[in-house]
Residue frames as a rotation matrix with the C-alpha (Angstrom) as fourth column:
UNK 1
0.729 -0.587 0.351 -41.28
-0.484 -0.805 -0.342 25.96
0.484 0.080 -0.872 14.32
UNK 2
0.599 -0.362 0.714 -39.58
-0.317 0.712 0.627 23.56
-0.735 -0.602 0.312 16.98
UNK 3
0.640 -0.410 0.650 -39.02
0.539 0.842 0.001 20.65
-0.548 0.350 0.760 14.42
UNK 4
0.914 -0.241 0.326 -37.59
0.294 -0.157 -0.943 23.41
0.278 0.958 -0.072 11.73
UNK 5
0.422 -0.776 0.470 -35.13
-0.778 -0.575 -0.252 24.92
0.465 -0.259 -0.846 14.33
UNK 6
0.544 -0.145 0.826 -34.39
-0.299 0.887 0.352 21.26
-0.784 -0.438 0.439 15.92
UNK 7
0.779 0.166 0.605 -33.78
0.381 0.640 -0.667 20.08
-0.498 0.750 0.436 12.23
UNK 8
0.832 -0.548 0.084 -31.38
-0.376 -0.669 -0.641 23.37
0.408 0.502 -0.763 11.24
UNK 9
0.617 -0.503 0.605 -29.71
-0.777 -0.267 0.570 22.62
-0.125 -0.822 -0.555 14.05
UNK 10
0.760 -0.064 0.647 -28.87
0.005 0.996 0.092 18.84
-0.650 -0.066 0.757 12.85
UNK 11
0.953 -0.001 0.303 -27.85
0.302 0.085 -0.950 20.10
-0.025 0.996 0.081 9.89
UNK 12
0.641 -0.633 0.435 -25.44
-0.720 -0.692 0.052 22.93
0.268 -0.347 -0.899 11.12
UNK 13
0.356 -0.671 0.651 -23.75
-0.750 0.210 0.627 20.14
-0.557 -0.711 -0.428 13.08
UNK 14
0.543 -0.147 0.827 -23.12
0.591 0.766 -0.252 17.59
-0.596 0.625 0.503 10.23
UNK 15
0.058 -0.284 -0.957 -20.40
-0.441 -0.867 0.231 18.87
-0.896 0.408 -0.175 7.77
UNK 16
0.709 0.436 -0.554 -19.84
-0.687 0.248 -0.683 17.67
-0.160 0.865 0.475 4.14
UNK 17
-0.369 -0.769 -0.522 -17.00
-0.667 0.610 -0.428 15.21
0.647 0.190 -0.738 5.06
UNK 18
-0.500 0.480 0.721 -19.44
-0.664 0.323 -0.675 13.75
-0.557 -0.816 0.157 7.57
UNK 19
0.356 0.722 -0.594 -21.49
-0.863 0.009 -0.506 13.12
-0.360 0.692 0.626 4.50
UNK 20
0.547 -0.149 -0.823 -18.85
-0.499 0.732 -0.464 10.52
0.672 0.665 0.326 2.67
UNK 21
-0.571 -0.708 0.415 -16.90
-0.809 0.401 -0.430 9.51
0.138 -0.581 -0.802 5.96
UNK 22
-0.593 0.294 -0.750 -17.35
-0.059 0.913 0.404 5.84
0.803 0.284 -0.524 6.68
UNK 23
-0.851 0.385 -0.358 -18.93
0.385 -0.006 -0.923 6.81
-0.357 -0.923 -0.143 10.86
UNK 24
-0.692 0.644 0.326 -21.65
-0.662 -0.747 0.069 9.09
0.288 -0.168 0.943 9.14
UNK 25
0.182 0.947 -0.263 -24.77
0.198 0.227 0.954 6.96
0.963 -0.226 -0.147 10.72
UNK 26
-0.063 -0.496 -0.866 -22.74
0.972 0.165 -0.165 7.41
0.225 -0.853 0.472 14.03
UNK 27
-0.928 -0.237 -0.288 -22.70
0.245 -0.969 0.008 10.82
-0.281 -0.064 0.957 13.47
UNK 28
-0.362 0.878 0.315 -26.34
-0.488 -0.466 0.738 11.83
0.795 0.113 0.596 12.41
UNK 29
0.135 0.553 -0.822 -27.38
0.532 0.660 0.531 9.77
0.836 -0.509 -0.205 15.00
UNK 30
-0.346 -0.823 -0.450 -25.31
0.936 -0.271 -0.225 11.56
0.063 -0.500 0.864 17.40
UNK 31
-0.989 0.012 0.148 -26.65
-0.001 -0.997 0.080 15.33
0.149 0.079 0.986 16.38
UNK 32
-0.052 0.991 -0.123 -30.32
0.039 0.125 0.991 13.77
0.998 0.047 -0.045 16.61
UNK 33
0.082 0.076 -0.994 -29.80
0.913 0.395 0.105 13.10
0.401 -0.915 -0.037 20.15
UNK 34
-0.552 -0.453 -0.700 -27.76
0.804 -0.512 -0.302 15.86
-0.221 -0.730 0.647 21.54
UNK 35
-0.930 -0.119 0.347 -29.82
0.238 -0.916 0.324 18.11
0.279 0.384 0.880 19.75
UNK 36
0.128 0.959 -0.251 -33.54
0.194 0.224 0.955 16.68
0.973 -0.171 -0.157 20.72
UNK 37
0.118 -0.062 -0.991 -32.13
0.950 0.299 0.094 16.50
0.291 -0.952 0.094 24.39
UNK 38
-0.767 -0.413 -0.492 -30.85
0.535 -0.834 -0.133 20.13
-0.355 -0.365 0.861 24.46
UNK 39
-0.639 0.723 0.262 -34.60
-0.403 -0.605 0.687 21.23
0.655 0.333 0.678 23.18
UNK 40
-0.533 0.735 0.420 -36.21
-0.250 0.338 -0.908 18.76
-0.809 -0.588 0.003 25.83
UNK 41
0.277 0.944 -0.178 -38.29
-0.916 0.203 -0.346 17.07
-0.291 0.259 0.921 22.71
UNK 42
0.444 0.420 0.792 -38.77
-0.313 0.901 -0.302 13.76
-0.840 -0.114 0.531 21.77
UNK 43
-0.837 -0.528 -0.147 -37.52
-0.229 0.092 0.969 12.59
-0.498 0.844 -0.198 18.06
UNK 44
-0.689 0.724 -0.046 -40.72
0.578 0.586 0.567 10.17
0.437 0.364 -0.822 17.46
UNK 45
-0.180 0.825 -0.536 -43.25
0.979 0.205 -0.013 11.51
0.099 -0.527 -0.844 19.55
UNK 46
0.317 0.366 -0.875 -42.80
0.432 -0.877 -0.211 15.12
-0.844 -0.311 -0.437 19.39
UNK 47
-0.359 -0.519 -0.776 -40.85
-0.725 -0.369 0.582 16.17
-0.588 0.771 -0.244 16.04
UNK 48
0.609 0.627 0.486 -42.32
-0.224 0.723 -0.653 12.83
-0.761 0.289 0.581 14.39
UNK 49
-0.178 -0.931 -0.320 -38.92
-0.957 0.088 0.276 12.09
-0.229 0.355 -0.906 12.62
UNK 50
0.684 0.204 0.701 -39.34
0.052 0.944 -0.326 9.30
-0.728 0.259 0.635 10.30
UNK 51
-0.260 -0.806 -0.532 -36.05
-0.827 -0.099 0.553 8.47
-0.499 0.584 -0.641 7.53
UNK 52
0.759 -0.227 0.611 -35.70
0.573 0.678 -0.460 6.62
-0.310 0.699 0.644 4.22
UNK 53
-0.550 -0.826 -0.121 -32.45
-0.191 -0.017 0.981 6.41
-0.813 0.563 -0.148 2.10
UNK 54
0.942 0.317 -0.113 -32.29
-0.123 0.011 -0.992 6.54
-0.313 0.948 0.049 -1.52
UNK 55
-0.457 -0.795 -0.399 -29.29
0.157 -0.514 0.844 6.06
-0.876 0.323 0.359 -3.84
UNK 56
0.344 0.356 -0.869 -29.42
-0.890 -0.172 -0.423 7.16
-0.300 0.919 0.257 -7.94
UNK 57
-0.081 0.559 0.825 -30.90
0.307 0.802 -0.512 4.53
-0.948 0.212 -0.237 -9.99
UNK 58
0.180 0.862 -0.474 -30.88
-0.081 -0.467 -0.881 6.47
-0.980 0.197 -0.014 -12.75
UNK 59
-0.745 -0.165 -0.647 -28.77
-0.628 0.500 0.596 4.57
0.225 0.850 -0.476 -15.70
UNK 60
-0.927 0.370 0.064 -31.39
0.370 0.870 0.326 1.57
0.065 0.325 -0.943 -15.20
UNK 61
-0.382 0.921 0.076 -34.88
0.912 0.363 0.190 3.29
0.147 0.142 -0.979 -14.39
UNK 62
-0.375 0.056 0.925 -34.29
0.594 -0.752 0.286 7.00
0.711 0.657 0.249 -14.57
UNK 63
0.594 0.373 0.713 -34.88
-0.573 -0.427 0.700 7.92
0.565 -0.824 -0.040 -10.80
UNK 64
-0.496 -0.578 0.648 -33.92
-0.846 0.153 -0.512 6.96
0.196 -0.802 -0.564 -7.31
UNK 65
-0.055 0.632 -0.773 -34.57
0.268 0.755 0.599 4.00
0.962 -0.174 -0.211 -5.54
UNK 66
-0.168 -0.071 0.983 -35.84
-0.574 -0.804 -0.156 4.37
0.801 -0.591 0.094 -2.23
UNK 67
-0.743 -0.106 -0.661 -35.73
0.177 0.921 -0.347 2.24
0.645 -0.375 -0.666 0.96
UNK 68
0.358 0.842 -0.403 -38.77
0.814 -0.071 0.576 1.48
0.457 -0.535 -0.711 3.50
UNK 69
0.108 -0.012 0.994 -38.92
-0.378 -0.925 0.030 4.23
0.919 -0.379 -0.105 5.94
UNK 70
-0.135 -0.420 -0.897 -37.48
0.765 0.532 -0.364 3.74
0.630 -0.736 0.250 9.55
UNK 71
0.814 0.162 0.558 -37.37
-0.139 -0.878 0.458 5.86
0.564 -0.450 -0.692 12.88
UNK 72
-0.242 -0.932 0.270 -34.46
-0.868 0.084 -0.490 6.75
0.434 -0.353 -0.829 15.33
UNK 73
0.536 0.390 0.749 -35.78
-0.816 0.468 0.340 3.31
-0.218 -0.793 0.569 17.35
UNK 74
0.639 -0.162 0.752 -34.44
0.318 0.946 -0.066 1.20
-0.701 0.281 0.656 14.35
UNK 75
0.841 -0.145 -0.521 -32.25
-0.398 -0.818 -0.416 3.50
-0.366 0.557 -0.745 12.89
UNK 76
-0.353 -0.862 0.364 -29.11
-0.447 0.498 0.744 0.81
-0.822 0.100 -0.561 12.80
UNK 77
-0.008 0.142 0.990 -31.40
0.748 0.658 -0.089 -1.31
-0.664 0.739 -0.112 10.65
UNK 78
0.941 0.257 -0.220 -32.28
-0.021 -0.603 -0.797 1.86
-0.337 0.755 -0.562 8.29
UNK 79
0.596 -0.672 -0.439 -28.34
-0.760 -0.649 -0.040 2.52
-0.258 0.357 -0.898 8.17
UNK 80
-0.489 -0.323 0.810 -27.78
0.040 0.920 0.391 -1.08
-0.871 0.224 -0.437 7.15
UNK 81
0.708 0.695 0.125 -30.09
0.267 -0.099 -0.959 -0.36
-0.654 0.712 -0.256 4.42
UNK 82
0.876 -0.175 -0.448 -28.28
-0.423 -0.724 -0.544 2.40
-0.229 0.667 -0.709 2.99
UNK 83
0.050 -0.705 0.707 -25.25
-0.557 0.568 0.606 0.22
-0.829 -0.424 -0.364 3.42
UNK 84
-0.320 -0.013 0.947 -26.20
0.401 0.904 0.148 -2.79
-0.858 0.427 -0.284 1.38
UNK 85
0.670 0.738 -0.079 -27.79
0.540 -0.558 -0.631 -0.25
-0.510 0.380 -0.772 -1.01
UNK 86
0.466 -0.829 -0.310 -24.38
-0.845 -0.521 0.120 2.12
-0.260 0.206 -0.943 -1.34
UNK 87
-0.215 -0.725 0.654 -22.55
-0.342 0.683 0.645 -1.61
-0.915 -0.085 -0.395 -1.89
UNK 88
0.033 0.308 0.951 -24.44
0.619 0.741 -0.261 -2.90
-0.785 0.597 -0.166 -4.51
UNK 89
0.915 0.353 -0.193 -24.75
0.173 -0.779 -0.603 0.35
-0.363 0.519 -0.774 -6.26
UNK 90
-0.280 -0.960 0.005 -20.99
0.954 -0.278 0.116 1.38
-0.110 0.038 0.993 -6.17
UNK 91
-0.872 -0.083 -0.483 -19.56
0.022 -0.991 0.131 4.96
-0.489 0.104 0.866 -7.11
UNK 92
0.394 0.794 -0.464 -21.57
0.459 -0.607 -0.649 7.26
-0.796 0.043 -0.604 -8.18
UNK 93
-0.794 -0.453 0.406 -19.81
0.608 -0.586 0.535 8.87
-0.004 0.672 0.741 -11.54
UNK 94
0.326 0.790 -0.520 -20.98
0.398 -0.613 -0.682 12.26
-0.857 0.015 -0.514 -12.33
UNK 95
-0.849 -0.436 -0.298 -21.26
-0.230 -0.201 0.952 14.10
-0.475 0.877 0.070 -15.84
UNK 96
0.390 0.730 -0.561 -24.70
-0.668 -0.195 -0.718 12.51
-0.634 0.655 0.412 -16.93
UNK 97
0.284 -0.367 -0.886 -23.34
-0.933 0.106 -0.343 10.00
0.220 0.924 -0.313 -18.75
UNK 98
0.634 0.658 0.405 -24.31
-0.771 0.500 0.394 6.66
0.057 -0.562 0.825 -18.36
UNK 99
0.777 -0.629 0.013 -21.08
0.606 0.754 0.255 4.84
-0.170 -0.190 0.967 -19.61
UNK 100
0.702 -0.639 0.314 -18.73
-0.471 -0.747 -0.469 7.41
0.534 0.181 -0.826 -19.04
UNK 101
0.100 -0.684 0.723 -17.04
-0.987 0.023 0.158 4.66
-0.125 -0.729 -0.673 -16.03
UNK 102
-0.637 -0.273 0.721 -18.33
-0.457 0.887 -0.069 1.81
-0.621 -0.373 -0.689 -17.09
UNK 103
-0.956 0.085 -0.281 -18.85
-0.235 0.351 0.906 -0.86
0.176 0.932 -0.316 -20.09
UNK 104
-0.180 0.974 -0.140 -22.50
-0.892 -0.102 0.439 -1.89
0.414 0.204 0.887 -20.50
UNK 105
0.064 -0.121 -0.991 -21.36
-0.110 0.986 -0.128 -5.21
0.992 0.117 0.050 -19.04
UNK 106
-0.944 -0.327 0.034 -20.13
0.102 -0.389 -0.916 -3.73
0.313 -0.861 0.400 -15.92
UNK 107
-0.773 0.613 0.164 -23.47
-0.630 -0.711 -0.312 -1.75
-0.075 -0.345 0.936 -15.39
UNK 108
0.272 0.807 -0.524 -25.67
-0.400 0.590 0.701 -5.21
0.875 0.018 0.484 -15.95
UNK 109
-0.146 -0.194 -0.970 -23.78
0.865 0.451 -0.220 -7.20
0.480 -0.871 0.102 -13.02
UNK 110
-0.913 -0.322 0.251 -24.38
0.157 -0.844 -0.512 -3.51
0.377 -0.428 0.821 -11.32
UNK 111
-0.428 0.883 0.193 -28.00
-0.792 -0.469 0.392 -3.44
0.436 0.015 0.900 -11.74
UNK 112
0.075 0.665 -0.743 -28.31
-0.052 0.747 0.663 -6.97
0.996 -0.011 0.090 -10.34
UNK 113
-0.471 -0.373 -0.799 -26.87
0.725 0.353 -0.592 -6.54
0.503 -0.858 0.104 -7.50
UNK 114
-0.859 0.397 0.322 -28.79
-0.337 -0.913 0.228 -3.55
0.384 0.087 0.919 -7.21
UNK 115
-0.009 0.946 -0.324 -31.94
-0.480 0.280 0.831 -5.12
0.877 0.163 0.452 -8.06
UNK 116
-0.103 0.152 -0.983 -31.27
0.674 0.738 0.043 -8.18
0.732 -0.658 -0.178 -5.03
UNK 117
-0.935 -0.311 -0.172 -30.21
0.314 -0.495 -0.810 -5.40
0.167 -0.811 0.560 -2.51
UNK 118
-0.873 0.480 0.087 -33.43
-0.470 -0.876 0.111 -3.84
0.129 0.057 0.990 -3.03
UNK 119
-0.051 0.891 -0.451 -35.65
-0.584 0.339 0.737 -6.33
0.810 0.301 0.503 -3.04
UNK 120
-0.417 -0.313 -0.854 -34.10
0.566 0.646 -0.513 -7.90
0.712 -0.696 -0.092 0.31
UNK 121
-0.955 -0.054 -0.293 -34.34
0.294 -0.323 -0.900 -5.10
-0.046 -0.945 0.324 2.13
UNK 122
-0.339 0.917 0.211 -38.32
-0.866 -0.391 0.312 -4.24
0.368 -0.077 0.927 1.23
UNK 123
0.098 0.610 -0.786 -38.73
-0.013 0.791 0.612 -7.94
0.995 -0.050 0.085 2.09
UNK 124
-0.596 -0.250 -0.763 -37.06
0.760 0.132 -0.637 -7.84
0.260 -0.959 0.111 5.57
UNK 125
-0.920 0.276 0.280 -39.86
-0.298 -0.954 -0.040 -4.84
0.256 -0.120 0.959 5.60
UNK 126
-0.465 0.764 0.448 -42.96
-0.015 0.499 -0.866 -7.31
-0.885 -0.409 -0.221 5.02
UNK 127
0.179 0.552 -0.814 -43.23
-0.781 -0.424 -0.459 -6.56
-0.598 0.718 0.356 1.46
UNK 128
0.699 0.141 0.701 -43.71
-0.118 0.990 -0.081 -8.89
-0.705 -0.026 0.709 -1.15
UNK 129
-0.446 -0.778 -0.442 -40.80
-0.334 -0.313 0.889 -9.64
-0.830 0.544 -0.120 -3.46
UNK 130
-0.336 0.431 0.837 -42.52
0.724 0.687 -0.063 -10.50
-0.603 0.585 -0.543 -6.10
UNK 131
0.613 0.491 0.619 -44.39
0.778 -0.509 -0.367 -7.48
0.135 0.707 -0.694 -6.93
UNK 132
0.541 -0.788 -0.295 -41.11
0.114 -0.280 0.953 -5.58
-0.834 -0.549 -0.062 -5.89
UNK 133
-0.306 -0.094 0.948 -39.64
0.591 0.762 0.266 -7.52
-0.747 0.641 -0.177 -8.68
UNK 134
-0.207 0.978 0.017 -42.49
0.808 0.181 -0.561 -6.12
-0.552 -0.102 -0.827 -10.61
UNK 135
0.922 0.360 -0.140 -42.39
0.359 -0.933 -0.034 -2.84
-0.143 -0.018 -0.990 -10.34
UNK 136
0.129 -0.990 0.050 -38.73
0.143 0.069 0.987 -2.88
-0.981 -0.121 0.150 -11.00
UNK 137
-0.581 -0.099 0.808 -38.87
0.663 0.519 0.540 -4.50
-0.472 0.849 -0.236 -14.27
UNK 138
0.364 0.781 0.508 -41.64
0.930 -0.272 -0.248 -2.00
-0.055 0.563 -0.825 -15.25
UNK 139
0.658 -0.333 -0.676 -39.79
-0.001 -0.898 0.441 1.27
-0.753 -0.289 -0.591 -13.72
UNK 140
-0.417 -0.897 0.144 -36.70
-0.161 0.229 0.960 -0.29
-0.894 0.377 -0.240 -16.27
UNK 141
-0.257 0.392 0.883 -39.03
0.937 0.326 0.128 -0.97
-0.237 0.860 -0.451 -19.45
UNK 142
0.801 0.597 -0.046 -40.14
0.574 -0.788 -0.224 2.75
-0.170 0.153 -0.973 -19.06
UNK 143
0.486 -0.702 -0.520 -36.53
-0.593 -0.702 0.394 4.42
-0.642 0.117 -0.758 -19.20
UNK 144
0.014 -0.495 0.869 -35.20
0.435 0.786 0.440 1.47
-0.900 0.372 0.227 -21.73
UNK 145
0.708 -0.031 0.705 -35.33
0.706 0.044 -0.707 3.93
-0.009 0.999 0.053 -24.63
UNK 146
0.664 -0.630 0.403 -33.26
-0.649 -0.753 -0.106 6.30
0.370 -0.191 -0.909 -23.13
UNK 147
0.300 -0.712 0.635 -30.77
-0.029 0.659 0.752 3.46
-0.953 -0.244 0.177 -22.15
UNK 148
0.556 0.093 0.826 -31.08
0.761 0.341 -0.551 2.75
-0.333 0.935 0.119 -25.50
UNK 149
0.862 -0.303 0.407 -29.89
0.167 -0.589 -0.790 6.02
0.479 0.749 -0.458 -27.18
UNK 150
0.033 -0.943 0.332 -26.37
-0.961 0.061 0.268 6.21
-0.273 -0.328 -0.904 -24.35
UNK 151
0.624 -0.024 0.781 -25.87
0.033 0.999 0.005 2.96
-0.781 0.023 0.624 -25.65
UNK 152
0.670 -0.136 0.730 -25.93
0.678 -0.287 -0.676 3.81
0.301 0.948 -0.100 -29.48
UNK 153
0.838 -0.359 0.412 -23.59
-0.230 -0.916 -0.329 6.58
0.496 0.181 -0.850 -28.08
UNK 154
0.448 -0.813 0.372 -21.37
-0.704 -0.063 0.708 5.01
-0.552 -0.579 -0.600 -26.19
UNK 155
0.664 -0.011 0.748 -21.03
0.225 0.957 -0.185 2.74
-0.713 0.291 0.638 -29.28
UNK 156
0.948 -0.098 0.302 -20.73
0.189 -0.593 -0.783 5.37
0.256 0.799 -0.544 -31.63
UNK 157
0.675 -0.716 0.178 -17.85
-0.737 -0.657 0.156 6.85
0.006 -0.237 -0.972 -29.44
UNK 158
0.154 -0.688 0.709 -15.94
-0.109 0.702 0.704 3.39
-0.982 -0.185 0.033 -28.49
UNK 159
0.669 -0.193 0.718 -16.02
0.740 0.259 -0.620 2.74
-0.066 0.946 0.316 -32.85
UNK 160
0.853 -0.509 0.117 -14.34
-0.481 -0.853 -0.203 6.64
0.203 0.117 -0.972 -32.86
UNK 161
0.458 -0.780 0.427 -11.86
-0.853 -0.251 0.457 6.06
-0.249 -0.574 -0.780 -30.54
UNK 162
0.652 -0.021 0.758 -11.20
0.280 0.936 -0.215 2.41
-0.704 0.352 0.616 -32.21
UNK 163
0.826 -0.195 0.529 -10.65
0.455 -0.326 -0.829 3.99
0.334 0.925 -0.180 -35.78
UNK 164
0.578 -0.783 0.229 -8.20
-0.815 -0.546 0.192 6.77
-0.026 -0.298 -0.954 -33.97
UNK 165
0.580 -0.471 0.664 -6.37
-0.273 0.656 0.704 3.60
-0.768 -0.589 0.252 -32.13
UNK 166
0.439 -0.379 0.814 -6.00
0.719 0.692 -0.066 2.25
-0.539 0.614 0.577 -35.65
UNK 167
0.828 -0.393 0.401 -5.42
0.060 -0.648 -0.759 5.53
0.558 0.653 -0.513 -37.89
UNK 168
0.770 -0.588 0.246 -2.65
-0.630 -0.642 0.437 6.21
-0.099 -0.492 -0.865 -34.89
UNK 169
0.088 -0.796 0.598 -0.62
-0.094 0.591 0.801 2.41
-0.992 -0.126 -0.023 -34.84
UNK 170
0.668 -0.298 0.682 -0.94
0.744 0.277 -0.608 2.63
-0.008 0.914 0.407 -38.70
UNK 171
0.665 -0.665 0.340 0.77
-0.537 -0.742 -0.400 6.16
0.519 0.083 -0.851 -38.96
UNK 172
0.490 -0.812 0.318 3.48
-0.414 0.105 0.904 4.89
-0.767 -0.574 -0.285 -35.90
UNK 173
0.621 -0.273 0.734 3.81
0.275 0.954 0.122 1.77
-0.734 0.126 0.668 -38.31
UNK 174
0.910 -0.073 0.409 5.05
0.307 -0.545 -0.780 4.02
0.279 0.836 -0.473 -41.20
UNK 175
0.369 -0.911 0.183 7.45
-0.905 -0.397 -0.156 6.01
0.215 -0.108 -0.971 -39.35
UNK 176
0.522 -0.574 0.631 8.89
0.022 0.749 0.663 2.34
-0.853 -0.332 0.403 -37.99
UNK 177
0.728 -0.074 0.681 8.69
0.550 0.656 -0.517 1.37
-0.408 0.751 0.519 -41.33
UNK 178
0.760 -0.350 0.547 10.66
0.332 -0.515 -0.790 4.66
0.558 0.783 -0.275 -42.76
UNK 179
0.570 -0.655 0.496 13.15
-0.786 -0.259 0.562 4.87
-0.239 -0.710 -0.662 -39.90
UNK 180
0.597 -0.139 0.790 13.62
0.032 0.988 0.150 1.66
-0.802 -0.064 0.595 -40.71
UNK 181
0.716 -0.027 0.697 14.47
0.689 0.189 -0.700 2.05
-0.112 0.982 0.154 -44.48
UNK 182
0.838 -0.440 0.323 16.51
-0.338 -0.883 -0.325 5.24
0.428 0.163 -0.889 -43.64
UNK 183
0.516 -0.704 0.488 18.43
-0.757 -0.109 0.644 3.49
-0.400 -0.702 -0.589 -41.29
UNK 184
0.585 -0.246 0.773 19.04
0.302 0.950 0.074 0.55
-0.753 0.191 0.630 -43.72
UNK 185
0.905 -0.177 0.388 20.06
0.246 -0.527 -0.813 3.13
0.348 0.831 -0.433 -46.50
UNK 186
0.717 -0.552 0.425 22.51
-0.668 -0.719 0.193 4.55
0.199 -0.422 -0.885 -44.30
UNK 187
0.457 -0.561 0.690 23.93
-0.153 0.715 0.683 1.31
-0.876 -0.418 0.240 -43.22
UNK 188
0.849 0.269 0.455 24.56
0.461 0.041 -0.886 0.87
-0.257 0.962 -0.089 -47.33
UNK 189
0.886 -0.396 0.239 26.12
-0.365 -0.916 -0.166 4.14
0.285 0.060 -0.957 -47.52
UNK 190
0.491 -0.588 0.643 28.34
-0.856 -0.188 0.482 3.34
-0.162 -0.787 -0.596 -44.90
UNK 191
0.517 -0.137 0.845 29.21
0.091 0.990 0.104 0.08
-0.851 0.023 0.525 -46.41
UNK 192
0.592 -0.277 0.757 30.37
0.791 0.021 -0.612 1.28
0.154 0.961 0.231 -49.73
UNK 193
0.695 -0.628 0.350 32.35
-0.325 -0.709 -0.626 4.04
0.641 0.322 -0.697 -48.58
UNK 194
0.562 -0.744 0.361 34.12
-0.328 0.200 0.923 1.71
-0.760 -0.637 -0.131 -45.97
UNK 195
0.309 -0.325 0.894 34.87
0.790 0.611 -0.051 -0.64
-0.529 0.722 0.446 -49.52
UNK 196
0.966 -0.048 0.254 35.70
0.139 -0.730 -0.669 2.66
0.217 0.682 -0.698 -51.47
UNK 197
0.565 -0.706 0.427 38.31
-0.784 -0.300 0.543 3.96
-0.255 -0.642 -0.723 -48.52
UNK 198
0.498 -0.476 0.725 39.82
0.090 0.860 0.503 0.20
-0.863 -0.185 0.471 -48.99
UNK 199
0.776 -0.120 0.620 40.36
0.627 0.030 -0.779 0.43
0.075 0.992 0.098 -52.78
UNK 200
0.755 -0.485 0.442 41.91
0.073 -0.608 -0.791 3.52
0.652 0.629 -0.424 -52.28
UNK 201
0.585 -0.739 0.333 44.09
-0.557 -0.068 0.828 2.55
-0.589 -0.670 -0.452 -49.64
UNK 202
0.089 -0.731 0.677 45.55
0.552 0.601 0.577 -1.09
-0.829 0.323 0.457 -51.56
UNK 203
0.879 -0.002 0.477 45.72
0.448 -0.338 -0.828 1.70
0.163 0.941 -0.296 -54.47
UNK 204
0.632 -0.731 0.257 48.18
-0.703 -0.680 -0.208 3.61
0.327 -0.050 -0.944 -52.65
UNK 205
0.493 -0.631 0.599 49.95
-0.432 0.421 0.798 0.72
-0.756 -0.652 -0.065 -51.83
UNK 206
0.616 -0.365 0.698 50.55
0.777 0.131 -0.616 -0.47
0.133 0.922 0.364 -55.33
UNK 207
0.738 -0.350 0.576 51.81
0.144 -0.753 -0.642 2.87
0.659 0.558 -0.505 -56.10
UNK 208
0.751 -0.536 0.386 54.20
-0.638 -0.437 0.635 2.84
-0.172 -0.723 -0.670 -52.89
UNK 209
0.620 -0.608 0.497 55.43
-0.019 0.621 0.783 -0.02
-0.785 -0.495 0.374 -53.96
């Protein structure tokens, strides 16, 4: 009962601009204290409070990735985690839609930098990168047909919007083209009735004279 009313209490004090501001580890850290102290309990030793970060993972292997687990002793190193973790990832796009922000090209240099981040920090854990590695490469072979079909869609659409691009600068070209002709006609026009107007001026001059 403690830890749940200790825990509400964190929560309560954290708001949802806390959440993307650039201090939040400063801040959760911060409500962990003042709140554990103003119950008189421990963090580790009485509330056992243990943290891992995650970010979404889920264009390359259809889930989160998650980082070792940490306590409030080493909590800088955990929030370096999430750090190097939030960097390599980038935004976040929402919608479900795996290239809705970015080209399949984008999202491969995305996934490597991914991939290193992740595999640094489980090593600076004691783990082995290798089977890290590993278990990557297998997590990514299991969601690779569903990569697969937002591909084929995001192909399908980029060919759409192609065709449009073209169906739209042919149509422009047309009207160029028939402004173009309309405005040469006209020039024409305007040529033969200046040469008309002439005639019938050096006509009336004959006849004045």
């Amino acid at each position: 009962l403690e830890f749940l009313v200790v825990m509400t209490a964190i929560k309560d004090r954290m708001t949802p601009d806390d959440n993307h501001s650039r201090d939040f580890p400063q801040k959760l850290l911060r409500a962990i204290q003042d709140n554990c102290r103003d119950s008189g309990l421990d963090a580790e030793q009485d509330l056992g409070l243990r943290f891992q970060v995650s970010i979404p993972a889920h264009t390359w292997i259809g889930g989160k990735l998650k980082s070792p687990t940490f306590t409030l002793r080493n909590f800088s190193w955990g929030m370096s985690m999430w750090q190097q973790l939030c960097t390599a990832r980038g935004p976040v796009q929402s919608g479900g839609r795996t290239f809705l922000k970015a080209s399949p090209m984008m999202l491969e240099r995305r996934w490597r930098q991914v991939r290193k981040a992740y595999v640094d920090i489980w090593s600076e854990s004691g783990a082995d990168s290798t089977s890290i590695f590993a278990r990557l490469d297998r997590l990514q072979a299991a969601h690779q047909p569903a990569y697969e079909r937002e591909l084929e869609r995001w192909e399908r659409a980029s060919m759409t919007r192609y065709d449009e691009h073209k169906s739209r600068r042919r149509h422009n070209q047309k009207i160029k083209s028939s402004q173009k002709m309309r405005s040469e006609s006209e020039a024409e026009r305007d040529v033969r009735l200046e040469r008309k107007i002439d005639r019938l001026l050096i006509e009336w001059l004959k006849a004045e004279k």
